[in-house]
LORO-686628 format. One record per residue: residue in one letter; x, y, z of N, C-alpha, C, O, CB in turn. Coordinates in steps of 0.1 Angstrom, whole numbers, padded with zeros to 4 digits, always signed. Glycine has a CB too. Layout:
N
AXYZXYZXYZXYZXYZ;...
This chain:
275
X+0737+1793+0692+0737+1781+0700+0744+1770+0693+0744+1769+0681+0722+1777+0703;X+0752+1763+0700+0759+1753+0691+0760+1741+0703+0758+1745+0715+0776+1759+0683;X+0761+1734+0702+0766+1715+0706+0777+1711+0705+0780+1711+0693+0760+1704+0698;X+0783+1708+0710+0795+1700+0710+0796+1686+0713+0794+1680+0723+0802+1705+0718;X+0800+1683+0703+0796+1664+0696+0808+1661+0691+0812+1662+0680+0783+1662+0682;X+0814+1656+0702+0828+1649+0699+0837+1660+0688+0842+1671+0691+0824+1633+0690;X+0839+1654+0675+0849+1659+0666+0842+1674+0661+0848+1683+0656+0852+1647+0652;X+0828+1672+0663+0817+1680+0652+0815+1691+0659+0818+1691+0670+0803+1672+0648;X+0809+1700+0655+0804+1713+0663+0789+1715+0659+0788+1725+0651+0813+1726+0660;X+0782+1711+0661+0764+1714+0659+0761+1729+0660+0756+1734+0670+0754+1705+0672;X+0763+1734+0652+0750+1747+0651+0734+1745+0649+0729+1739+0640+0753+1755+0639;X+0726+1755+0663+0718+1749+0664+0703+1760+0658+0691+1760+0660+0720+1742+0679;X+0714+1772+0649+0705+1779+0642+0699+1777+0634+0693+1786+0627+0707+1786+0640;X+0698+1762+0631+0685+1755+0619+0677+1743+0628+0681+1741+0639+0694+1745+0602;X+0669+1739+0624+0665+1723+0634+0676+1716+0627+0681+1718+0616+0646+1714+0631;X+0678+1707+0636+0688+1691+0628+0678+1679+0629+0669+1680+0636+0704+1685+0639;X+0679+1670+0623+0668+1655+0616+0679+1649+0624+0689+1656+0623+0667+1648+0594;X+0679+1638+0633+0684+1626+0636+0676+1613+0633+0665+1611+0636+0687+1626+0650;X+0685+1605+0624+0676+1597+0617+0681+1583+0631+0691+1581+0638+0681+1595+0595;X+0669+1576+0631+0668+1568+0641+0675+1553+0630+0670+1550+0619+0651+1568+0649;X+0685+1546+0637+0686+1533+0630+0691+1523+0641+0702+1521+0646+0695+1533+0616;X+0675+1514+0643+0675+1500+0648+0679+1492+0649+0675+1482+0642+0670+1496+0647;X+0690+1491+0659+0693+1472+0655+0689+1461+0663+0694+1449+0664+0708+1469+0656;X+0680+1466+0668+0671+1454+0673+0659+1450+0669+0649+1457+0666+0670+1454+0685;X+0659+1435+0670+0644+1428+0662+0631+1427+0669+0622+1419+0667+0645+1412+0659;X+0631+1439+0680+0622+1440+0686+0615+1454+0686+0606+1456+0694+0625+1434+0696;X+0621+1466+0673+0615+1470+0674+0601+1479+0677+0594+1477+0668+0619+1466+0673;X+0596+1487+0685+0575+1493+0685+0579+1495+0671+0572+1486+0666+0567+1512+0695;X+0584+1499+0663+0577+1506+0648+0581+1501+0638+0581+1507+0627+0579+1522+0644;X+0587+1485+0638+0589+1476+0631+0600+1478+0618+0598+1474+0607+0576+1473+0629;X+0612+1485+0624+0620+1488+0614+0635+1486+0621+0645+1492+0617+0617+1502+0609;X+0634+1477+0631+0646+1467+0633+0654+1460+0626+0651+1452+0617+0643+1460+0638;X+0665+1463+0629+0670+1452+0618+0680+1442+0627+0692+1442+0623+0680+1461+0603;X+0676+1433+0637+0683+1428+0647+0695+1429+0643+0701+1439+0642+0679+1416+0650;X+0702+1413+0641+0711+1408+0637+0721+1410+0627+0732+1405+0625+0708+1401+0636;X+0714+1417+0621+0719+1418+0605+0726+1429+0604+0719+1440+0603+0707+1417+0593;X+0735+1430+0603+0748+1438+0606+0748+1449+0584+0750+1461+0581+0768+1420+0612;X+0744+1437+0576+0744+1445+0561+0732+1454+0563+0732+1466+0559+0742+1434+0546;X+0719+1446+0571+0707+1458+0570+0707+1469+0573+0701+1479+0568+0697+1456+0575;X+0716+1469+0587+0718+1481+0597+0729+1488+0589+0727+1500+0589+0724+1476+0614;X+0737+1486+0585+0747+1499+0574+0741+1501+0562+0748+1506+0553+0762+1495+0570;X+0726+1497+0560+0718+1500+0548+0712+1510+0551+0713+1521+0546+0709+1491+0542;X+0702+1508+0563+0694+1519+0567+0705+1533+0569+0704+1543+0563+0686+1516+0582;X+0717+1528+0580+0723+1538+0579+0725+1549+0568+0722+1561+0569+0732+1534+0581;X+0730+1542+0560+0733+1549+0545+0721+1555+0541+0722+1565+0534+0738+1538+0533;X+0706+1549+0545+0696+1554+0538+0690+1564+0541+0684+1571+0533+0690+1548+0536;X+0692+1565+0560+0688+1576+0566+0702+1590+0560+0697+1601+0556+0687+1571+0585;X+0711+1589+0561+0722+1598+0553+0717+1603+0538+0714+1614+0533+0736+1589+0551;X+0717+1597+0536+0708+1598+0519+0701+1606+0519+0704+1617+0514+0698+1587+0514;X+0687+1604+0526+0670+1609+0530+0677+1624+0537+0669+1632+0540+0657+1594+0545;X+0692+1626+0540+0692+1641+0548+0696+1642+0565+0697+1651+0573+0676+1648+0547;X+0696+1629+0567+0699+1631+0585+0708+1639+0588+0717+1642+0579+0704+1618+0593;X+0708+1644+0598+0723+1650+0602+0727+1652+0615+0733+1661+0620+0726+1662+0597;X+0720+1640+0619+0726+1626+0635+0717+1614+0628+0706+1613+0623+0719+1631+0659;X+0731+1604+0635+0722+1591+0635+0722+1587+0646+0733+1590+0652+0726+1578+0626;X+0712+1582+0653+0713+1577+0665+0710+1563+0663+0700+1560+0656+0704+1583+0675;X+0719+1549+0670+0721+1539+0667+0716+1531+0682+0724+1531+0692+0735+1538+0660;X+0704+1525+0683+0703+1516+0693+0700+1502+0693+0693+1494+0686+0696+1521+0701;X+0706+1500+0704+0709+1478+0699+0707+1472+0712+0710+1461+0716+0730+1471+0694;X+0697+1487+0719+0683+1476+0730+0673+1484+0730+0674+1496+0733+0685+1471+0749;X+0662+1479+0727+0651+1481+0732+0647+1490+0741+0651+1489+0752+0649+1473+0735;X+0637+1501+0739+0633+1504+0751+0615+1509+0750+0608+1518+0754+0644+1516+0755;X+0614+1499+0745+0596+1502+0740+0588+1498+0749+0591+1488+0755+0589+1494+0728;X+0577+1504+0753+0572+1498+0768+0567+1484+0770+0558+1478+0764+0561+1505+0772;X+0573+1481+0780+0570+1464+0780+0584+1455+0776+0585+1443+0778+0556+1460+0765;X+0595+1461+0771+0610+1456+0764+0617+1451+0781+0618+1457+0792+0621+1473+0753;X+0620+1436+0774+0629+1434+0787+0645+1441+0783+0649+1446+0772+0630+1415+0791;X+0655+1439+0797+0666+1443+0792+0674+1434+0785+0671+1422+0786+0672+1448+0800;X+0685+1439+0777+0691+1434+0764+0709+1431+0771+0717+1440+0770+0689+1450+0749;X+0712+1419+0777+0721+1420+0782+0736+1424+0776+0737+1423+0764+0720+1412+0786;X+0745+1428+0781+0755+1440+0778+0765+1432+0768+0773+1439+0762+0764+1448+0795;X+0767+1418+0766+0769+1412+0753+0763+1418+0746+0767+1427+0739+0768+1400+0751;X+0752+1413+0745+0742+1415+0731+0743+1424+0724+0742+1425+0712+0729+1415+0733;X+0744+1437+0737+0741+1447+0728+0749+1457+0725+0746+1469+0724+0731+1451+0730;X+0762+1450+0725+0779+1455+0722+0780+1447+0710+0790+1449+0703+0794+1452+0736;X+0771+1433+0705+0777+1421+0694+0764+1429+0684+0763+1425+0672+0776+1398+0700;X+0756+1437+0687+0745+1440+0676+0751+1455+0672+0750+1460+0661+0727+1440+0683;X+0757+1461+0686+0764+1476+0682+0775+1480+0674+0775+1487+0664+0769+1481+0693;X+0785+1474+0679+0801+1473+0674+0802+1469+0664+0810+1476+0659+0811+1466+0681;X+0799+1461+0655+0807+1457+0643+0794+1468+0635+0800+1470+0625+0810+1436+0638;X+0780+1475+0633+0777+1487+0625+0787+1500+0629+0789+1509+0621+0761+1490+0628;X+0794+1499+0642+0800+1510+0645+0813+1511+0638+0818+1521+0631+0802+1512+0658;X+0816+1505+0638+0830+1497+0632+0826+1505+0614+0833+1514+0609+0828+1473+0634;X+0815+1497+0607+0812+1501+0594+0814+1517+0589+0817+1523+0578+0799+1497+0592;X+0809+1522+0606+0802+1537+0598+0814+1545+0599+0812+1557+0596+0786+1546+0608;X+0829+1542+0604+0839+1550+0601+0844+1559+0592+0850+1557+0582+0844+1545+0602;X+0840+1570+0597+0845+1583+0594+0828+1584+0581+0828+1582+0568+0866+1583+0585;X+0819+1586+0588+0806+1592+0589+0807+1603+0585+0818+1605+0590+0800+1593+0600;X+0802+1615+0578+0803+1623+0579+0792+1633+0586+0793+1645+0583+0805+1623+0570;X+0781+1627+0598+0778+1632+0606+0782+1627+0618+0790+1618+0619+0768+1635+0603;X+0774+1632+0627+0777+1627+0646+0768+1614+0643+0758+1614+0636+0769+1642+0663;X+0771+1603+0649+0768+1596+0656+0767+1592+0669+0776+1589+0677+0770+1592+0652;X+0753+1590+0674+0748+1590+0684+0746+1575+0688+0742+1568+0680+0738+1598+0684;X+0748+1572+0698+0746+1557+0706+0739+1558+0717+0742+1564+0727+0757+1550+0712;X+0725+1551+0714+0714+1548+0721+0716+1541+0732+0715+1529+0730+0706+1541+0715;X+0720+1544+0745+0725+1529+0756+0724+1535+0772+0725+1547+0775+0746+1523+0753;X+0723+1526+0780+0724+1535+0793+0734+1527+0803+0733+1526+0815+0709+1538+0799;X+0744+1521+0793+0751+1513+0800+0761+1518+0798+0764+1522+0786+0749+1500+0799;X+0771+1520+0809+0782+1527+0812+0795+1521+0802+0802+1527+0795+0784+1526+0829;X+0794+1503+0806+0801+1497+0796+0801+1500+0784+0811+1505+0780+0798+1487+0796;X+0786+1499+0774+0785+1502+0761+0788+1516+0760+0794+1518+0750+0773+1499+0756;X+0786+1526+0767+0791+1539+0759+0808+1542+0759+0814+1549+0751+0784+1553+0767;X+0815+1533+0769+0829+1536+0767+0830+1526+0757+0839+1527+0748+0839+1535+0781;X+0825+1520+0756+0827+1512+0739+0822+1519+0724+0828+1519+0713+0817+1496+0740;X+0815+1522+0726+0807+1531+0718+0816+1544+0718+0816+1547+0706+0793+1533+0724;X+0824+1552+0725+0829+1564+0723+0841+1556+0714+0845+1559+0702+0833+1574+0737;X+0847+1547+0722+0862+1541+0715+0860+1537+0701+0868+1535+0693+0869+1527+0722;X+0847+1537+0700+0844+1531+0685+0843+1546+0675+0846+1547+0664+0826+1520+0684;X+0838+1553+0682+0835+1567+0670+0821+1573+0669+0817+1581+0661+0837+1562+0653;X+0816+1568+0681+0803+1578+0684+0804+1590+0689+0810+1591+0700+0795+1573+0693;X+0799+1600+0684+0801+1614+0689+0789+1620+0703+0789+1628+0712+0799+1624+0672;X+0781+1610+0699+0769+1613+0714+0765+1603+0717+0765+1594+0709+0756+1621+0713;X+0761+1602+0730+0756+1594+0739+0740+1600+0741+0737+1612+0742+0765+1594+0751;X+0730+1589+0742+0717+1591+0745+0712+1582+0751+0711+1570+0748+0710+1595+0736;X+0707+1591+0762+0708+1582+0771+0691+1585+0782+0687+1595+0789+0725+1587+0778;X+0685+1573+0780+0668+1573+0785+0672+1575+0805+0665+1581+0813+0658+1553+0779;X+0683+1568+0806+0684+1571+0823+0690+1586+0826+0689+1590+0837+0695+1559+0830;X+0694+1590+0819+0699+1609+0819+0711+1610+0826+0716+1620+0830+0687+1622+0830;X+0717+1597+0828+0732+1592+0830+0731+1590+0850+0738+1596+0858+0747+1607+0823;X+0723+1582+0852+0721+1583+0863+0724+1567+0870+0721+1565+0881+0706+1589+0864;X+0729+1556+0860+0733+1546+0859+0747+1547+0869+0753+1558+0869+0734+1543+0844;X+0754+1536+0879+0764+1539+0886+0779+1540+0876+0783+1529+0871+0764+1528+0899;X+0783+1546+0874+0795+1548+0863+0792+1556+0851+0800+1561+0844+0800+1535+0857;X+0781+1555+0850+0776+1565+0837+0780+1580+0831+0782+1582+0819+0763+1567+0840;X+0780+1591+0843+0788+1599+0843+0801+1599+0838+0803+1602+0827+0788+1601+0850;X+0810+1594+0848+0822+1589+0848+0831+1583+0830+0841+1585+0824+0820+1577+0859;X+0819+1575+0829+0817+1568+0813+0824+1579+0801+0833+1577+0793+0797+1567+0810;X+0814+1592+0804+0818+1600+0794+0827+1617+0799+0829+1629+0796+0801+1603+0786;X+0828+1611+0803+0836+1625+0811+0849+1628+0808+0852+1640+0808+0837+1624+0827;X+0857+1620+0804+0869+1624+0801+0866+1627+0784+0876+1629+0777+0879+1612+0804;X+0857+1628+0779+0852+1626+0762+0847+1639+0761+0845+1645+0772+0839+1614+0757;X+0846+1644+0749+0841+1651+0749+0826+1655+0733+0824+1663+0724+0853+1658+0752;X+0820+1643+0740+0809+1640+0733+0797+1644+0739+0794+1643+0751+0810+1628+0731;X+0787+1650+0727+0775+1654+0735+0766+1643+0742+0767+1631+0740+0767+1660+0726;X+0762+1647+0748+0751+1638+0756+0731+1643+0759+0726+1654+0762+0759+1638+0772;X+0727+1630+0755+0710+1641+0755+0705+1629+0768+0706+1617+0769+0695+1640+0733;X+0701+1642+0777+0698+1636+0789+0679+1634+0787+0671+1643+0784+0704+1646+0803;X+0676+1621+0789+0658+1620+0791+0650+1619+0807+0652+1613+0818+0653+1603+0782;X+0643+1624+0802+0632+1622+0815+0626+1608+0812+0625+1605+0800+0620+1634+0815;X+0622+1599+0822+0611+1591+0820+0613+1584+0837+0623+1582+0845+0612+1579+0804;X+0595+1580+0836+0596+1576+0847+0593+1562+0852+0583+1556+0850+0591+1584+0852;X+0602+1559+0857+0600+1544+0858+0612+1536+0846+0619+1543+0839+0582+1541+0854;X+0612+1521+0846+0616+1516+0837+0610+1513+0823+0598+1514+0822+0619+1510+0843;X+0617+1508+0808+0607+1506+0798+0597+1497+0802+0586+1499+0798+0611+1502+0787;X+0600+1483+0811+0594+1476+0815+0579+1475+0818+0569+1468+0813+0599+1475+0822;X+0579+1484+0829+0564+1488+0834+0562+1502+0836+0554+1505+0845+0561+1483+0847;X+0567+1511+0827+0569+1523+0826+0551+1531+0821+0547+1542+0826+0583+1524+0815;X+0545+1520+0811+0531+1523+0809+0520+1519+0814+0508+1519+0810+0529+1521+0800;X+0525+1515+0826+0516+1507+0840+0505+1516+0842+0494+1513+0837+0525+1507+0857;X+0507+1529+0848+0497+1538+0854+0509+1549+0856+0513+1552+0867+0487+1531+0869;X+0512+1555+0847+0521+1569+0849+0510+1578+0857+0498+1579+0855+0527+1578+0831;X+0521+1585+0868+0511+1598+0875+0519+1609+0876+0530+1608+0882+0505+1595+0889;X+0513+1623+0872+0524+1630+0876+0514+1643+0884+0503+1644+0879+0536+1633+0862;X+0516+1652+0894+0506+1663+0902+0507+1672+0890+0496+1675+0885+0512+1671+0919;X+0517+1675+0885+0523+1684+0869+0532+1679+0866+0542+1681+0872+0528+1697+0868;X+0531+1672+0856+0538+1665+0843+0552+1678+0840+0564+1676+0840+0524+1662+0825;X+0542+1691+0836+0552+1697+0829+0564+1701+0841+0575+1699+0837+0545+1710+0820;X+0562+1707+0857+0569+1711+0867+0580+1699+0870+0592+1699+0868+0560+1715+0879;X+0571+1686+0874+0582+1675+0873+0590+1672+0864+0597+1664+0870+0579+1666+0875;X+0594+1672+0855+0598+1670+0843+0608+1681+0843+0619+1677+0844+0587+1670+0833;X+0605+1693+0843+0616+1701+0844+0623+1702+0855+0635+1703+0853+0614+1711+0842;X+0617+1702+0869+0627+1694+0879+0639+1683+0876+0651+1683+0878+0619+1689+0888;X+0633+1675+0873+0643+1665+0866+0657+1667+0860+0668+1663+0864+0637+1659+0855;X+0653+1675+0848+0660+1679+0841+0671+1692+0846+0682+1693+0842+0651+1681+0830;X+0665+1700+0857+0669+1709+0863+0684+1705+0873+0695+1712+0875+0658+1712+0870;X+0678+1690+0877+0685+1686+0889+0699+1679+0879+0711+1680+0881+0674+1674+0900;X+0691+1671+0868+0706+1663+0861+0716+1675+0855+0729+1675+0856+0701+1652+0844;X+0709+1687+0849+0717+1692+0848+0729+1695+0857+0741+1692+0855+0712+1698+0846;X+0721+1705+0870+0726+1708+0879+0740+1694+0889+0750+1697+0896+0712+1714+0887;X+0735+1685+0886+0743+1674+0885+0754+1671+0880+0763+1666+0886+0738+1668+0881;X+0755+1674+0868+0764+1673+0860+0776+1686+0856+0788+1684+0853+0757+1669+0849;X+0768+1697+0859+0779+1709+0862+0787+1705+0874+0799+1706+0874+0773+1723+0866;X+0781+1700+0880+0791+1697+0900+0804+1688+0895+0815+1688+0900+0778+1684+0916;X+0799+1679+0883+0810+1675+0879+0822+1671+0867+0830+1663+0864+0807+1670+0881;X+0818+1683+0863+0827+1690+0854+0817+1688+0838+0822+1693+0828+0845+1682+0855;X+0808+1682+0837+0802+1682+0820+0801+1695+0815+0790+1700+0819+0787+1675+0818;X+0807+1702+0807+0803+1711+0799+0790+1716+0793+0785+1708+0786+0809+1709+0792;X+0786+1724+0794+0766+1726+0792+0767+1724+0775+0758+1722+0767+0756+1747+0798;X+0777+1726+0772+0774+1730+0759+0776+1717+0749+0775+1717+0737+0784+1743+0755;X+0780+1701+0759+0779+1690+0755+0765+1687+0755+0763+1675+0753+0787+1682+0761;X+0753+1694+0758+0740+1685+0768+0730+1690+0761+0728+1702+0758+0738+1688+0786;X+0721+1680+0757+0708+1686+0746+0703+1678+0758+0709+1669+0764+0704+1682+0726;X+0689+1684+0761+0674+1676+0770+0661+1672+0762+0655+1678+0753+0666+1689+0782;X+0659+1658+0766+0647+1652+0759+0636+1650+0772+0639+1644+0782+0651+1635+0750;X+0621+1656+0769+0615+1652+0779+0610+1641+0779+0601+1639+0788+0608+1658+0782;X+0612+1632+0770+0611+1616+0770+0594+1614+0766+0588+1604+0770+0616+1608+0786;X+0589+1622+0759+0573+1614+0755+0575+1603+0749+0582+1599+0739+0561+1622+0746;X+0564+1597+0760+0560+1584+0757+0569+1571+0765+0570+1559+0761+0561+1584+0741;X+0576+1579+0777+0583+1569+0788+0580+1579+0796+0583+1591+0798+0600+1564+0787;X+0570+1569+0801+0559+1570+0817+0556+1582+0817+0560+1592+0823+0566+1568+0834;X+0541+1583+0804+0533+1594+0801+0521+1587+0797+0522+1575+0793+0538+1604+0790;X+0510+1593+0799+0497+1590+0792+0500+1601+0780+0509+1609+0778+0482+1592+0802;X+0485+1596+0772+0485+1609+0759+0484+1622+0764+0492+1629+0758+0472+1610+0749;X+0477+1627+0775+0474+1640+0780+0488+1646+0786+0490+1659+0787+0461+1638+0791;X+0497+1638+0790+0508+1639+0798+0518+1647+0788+0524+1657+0791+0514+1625+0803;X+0517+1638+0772+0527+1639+0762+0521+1652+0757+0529+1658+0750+0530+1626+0751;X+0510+1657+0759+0504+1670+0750+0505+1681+0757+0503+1692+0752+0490+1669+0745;X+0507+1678+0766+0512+1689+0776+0527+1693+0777+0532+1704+0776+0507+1685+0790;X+0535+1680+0778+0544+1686+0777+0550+1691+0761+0560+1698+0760+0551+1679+0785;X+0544+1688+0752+0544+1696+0736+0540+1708+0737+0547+1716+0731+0534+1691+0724;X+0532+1712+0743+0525+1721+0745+0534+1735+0759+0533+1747+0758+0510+1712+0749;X+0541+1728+0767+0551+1737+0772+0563+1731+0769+0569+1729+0780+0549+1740+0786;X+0567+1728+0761+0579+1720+0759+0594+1736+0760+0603+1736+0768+0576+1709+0740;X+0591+1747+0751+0601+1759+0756+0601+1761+0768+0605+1773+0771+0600+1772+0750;X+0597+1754+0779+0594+1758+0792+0607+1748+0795+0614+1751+0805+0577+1755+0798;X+0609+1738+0790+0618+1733+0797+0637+1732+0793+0647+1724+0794+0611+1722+0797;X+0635+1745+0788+0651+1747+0779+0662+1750+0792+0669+1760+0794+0652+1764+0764;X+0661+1739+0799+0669+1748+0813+0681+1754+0807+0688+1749+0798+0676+1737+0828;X+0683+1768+0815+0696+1774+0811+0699+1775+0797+0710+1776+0793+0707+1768+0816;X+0688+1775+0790+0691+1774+0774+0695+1768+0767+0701+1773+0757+0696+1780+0770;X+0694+1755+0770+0703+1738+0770+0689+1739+0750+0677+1742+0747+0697+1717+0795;X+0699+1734+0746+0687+1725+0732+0680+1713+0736+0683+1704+0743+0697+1718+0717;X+0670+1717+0729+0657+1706+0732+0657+1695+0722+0662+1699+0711+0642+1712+0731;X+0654+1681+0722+0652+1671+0714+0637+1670+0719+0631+1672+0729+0662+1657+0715;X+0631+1663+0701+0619+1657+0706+0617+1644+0696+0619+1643+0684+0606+1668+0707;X+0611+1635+0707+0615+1623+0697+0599+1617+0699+0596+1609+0708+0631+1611+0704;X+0590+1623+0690+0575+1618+0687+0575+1606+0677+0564+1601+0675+0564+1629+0680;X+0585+1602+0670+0580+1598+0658+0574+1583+0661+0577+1575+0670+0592+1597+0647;X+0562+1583+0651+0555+1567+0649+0550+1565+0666+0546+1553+0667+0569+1552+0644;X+0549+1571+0676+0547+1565+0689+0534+1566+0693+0525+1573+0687+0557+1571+0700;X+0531+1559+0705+0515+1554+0703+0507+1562+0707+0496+1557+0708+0510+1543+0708;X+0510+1575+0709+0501+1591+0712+0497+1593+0703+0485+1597+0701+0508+1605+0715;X+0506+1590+0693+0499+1599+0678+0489+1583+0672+0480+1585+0664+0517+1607+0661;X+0492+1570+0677+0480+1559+0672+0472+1562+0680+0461+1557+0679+0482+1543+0673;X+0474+1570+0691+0457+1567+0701+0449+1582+0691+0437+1583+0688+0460+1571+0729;X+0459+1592+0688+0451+1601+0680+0447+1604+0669+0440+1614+0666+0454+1609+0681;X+0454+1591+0657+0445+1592+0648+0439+1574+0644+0436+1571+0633+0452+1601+0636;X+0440+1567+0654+0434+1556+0650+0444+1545+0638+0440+1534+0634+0421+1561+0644;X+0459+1552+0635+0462+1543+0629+0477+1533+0632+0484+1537+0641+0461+1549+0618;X+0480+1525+0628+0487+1514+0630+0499+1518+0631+0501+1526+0622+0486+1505+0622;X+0511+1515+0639+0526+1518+0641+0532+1520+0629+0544+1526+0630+0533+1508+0648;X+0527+1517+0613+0534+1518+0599+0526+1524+0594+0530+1527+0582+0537+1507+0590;X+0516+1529+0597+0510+1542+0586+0513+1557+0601+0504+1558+0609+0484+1537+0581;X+0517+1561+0601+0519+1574+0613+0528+1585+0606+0529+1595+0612+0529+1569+0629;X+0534+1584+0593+0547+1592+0589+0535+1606+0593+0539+1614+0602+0554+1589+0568;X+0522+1609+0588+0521+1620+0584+0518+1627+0599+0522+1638+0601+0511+1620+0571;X+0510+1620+0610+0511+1622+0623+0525+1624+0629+0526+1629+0640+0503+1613+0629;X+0535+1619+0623+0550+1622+0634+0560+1632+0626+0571+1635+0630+0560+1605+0638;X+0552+1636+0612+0558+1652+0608+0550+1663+0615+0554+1674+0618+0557+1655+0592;X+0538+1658+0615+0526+1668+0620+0534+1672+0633+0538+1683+0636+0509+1660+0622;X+0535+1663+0639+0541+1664+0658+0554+1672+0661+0558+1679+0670+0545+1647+0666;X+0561+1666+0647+0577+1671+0646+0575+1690+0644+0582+1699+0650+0588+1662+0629;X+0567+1692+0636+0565+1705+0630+0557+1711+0643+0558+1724+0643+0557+1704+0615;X+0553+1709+0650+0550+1718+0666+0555+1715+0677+0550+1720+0687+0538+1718+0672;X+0564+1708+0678+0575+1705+0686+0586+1717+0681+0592+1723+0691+0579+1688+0682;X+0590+1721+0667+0595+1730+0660+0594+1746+0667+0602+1754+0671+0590+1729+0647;X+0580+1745+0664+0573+1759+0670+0572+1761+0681+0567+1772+0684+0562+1762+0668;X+0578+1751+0692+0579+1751+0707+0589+1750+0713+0591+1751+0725+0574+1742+0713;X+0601+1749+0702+0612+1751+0712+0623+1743+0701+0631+1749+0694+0609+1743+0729;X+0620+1730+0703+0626+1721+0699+0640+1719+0689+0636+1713+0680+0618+1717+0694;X+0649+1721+0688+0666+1720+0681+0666+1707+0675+0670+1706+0663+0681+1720+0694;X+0662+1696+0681+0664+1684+0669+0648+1676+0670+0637+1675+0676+0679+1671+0673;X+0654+1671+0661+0641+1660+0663+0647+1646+0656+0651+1644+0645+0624+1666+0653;X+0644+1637+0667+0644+1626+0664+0637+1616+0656+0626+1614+0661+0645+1623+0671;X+0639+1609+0644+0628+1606+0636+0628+1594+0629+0639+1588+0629+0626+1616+0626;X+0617+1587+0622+0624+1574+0615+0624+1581+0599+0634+1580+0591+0613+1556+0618;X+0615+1588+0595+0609+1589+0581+0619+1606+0580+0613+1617+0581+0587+1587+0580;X+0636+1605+0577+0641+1614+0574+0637+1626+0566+0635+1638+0568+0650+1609+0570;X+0634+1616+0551+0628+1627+0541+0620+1633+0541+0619+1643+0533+0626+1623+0532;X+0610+1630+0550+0596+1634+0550+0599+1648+0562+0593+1659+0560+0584+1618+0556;X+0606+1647+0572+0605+1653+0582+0618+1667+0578+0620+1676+0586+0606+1643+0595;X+0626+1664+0566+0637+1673+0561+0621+1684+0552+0618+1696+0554+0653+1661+0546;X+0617+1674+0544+0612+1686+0539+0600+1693+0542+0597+1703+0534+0612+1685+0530;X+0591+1688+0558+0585+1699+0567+0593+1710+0569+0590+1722+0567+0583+1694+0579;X+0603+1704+0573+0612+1716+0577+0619+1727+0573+0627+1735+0580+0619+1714+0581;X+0616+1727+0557+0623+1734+0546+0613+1742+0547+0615+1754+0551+0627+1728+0531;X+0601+1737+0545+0586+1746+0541+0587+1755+0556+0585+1767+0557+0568+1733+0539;X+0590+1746+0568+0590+1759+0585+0596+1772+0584+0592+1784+0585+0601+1753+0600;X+0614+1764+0579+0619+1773+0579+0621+1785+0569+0627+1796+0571+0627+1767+0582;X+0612+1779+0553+0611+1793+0550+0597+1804+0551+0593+1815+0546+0615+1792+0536;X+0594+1797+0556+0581+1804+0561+0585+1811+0574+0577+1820+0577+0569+1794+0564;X+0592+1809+0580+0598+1818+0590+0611+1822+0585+0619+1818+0594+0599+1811+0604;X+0617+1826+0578+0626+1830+0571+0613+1851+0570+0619+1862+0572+0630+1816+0553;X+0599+1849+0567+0594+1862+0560+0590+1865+0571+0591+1877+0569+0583+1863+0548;X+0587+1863+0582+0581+1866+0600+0591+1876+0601+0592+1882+0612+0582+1851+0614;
């Protein structure tokens, strides 16, 4: 299985770490670095360091309850770290669901687009289509806004893969290559805890067509409602999650605490190396 990420070619016969780096001061897991254009090419560098191998860079918000981040803002918090990270030696990914920012974002040197609306924005498609950058399409329902209102689903896990069934099926009609398209089922955007554990729990259920899975648990407030602790103590609950997310399917995992979640995955994979 492999990915196709702009310049890069992702082989997807190991898990890959995407180290998450914040550039907004707003933050859920308090490792924003708004404004500050030196902090944000620190983390960068530090998540590279710690083993990443995607960075995914977002410069709005989407934590439940986040208003939106208007399309200045978050091209003047994006572009000049994008600008820095030239000639990366992994894919970089851009957090955004705005049609504007990703054609800015590709022209800058992002190799993927990730994207919480599953490119369902008017131009969004269109956005990346002439590119040939991967794209990870999310489920979630509702906006970040009021997205943790009262989520309902008859089956979390059926809808969910409908979703994902349909964007797919969507995006073939218009020429996207499958082999650009990783699927996130978006826990923790318009889920309760029971919602998010279910779909962990059938998560290989939803590899439409054999598309790679992302799962992006880290620090989020499933794993505070399940062990009682605070958005900065979670590292060892969001390896715990990353590492059965692994055993379910999962091709990447999205994460904040790189090092920690590189070397779960050394201990997975040689332990399934003797199976």
């Amino acid at each position: 299985m492999m990915l196709k990420c702009g310049k890069f070619e992702l082989k997807l016969d190991r898990p890959l770490v995407m180290g998450i780096v914040n550039l907004t001061p707003d933050s859920f897991s308090g490792d924003g670095t708004g404004s500050s254009r030196d902090r944000a090419i620190a983390h960068a560098h530090a998540q590279l360091d710690a083993g990443a191998d995607i960075l995914d860079l977002g410069a709005e918000s989407s934590r439940p309850g986040a208003l939106p981040t208007s399309l200045d803002e978050e091209l003047d918090r994006l572009l000049p770290v994008l600008e820095a990270l030239q000639g990366c030696p992994v894919p970089i990914s851009v957090d955004t669901y705005k049609p504007a920012v990703m054609r800015s974002a590709l022209a800058a040197g992002a190799s993927m687009i990730n994207d919480i609306f599953a490119l369902r924005m008017p131009g969004a498609v269109e956005a990346i289509a002439d590119s040939n950058c991967a794209v990870c399409l999310m489920h979630m329902q509702g906006q970040p806004l009021t997205m943790q209102k009262a989520p309902e689903y008859g089956d979390v896990l059926a809808e969910v893969c409908s979703f994902l069934t349909e964007r797919v099926a969507d995006l073939a009609s218009k020429g996207v290559a499958r082999e650009r398209l990783l699927l996130d089922p978006g826990f923790g955007f318009g889920k309760t805890l029971d919602h998010n554990l279910q779909l962990l729990a059938g998560l290989n259920q939803l590899a439409i067509d054999g598309l790679p899975l992302l799962a992006g648990l880290s620090r989020k407030s499933m794993l505070g409602q399940i062990t009682g602790r605070s958005v900065d103590n979670r590292e060892f609950a969001s390896v715990a999650a990353a590492m059965l997310a692994l055993s379910h399917g999962a091709k990447v995992l999205r994460v904040h605490d790189v090092a920690a979640t590189r070397d779960a995955v050394a201990v997975w994979e040689a332990y399934r190396a003797v199976q």
